[in-house]
N, CA, C and O of each residue as an XYZ file, in Angstrom:
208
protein
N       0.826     -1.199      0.000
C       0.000      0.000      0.000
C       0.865      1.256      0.000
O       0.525      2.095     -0.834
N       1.824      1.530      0.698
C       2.797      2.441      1.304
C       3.385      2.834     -0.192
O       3.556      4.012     -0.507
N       3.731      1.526     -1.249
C       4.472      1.833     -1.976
C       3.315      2.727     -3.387
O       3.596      3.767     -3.982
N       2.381      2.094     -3.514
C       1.423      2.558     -4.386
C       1.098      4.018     -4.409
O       1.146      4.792     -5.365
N       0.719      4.265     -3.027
C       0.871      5.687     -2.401
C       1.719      6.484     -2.941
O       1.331      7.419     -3.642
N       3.150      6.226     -2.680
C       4.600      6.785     -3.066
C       4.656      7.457     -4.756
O       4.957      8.526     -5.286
N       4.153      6.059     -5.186
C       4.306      5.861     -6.822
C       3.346      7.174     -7.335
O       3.631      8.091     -8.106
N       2.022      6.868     -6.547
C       0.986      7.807     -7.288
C       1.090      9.379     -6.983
O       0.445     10.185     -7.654
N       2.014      9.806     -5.839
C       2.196     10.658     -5.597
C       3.169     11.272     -6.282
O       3.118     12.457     -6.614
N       4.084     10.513     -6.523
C       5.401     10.645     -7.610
C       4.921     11.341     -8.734
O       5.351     12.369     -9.258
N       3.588     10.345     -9.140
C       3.334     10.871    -10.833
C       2.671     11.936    -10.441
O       3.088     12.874    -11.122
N       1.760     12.340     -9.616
C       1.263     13.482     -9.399
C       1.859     14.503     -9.372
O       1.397     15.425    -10.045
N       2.861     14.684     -8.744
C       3.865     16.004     -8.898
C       4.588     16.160     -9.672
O       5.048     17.291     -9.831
N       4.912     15.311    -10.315
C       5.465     15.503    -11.869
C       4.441     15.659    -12.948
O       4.776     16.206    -13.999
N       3.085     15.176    -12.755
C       2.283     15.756    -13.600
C       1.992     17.747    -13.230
O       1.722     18.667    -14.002
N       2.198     17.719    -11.823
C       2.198     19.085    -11.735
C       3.198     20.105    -12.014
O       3.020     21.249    -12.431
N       4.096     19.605    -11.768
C       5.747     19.926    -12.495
C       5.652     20.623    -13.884
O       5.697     21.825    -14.146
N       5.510     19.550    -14.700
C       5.178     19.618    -16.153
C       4.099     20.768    -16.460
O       4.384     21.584    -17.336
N       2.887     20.873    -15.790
C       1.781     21.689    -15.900
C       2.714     23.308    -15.836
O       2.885     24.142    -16.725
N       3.263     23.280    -14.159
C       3.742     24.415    -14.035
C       4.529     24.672    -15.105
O       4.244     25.546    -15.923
N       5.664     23.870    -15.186
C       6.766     24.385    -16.434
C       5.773     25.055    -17.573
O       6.035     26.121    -18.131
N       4.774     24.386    -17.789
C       4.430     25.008    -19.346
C       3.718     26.250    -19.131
O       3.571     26.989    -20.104
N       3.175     26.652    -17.811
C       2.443     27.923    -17.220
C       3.330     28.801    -17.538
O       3.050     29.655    -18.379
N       5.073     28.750    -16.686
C       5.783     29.549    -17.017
C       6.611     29.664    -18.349
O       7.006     30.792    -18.644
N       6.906     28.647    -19.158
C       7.177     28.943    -20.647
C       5.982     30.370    -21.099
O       6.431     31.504    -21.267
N       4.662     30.098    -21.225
C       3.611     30.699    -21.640
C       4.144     32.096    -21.037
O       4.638     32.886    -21.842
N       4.089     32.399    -19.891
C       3.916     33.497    -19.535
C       5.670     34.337    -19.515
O       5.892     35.542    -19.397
N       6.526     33.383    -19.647
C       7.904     34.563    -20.850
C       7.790     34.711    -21.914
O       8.442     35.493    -22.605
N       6.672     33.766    -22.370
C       6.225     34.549    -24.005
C       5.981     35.273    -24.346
O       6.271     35.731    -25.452
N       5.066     35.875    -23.199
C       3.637     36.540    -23.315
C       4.230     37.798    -22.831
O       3.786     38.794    -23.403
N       5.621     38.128    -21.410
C       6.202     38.444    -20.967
C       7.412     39.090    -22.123
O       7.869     40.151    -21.696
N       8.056     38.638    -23.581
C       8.218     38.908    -23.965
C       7.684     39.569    -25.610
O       8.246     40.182    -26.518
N       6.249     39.022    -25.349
C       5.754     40.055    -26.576
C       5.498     41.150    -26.342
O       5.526     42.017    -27.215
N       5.123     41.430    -24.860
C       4.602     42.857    -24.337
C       6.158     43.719    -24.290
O       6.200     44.931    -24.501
N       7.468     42.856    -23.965
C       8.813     43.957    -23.936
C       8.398     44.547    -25.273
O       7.772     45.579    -25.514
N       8.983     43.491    -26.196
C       9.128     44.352    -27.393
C       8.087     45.230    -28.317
O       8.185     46.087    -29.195
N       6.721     44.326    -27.417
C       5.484     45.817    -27.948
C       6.013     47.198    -27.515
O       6.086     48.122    -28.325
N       6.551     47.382    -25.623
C       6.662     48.561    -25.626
C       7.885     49.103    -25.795
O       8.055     50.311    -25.630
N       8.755     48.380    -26.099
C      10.129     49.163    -27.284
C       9.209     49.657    -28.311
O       8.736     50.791    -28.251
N       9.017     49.054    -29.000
C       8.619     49.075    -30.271
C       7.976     50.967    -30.068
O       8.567     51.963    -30.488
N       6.297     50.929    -29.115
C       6.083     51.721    -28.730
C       6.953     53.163    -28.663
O       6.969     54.274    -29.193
N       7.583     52.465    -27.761
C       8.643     54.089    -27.122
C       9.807     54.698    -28.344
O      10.095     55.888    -28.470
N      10.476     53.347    -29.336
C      10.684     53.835    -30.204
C      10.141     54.673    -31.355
O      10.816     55.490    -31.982
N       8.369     54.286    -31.656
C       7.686     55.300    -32.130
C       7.549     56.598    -31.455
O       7.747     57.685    -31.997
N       7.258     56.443    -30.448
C       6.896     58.170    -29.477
C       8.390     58.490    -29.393
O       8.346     59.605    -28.873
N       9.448     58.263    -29.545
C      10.597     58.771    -29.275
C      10.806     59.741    -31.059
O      11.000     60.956    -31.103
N      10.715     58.932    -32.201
C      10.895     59.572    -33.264
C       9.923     60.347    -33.895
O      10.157     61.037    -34.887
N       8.670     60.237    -33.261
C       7.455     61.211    -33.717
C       7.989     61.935    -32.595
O       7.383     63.000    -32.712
N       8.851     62.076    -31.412
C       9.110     63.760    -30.650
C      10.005     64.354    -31.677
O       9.981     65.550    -31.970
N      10.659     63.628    -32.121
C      12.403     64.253    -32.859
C      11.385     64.814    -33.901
O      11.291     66.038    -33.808
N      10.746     64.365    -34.686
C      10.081     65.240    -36.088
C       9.500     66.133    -35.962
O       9.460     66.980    -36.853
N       8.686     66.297    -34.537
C       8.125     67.341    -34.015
C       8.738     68.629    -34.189
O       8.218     69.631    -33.699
């Protein structure tokens, strides 16, 4: 019994493991589309001041 326990608990946290890992892949994605949106951004408002 003790060992079944062990086993199923094993896979459980490695099924949660795995879950998390892919939570945080997702969210440096997501983490890096918004950087370079607001470069992108500030590089526009930076060269529409200079033409000004």
């Amino acid at each position: 019994m003790q060992i079944s326990f062990s086993s199923e608990l094993a896979h459980a946290m490695a099924v949660m493991l795995l879950e998390l890992h892919s939570e945080l892949e997702e969210f440096a994605y997501q983490h890096d589309q918004a950087a370079d949106s607001a470069e992108q951004l500030a590089a526009n408002l930076l060269g529409s001041s200079v033409q000004a």
